[in-house]
Phi, psi and omega in degrees: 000163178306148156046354174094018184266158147305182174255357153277358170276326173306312214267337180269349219239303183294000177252003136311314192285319151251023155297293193309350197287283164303321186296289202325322197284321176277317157318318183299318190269349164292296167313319169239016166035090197265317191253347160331333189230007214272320168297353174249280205317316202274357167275359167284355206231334188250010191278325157330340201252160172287159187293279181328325177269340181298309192275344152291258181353319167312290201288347177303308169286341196280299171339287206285008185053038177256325136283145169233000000 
């Protein structure tokens, strides 16, 4: 094993490590709402695209329910 560890210290060690991973990662997105605004930035992002492709795109995401 690494460093000389058992493998139940490695296997306890490597599942802390990523539960702490996770909470932390759901505490950034609880806090800064990340995805709140996310229909304005890609319309902002397709305001860039030619007229044909922006309404194909449009209509892609409305499909896959990532716009509304």
């Amino acid at each position: 094993m690494p460093a000389g560890v058992t493998w139940g210290q490695y296997i306890s060690f490597s599942i802390a490590a990523m539960l702490s991973m996770l909470a932390g990662s759901q505490l950034v997105h609880q806090h800064y709402k990340p995805l709140v605004d996310l229909n304005k930035y890609i319309n902002k992002e397709l305001e860039h695209l030619p007229e044909n492709l922006q309404g194909k795109i449009r209509s892609e995401l409305k499909d896959e329910g990532i716009l509304k």
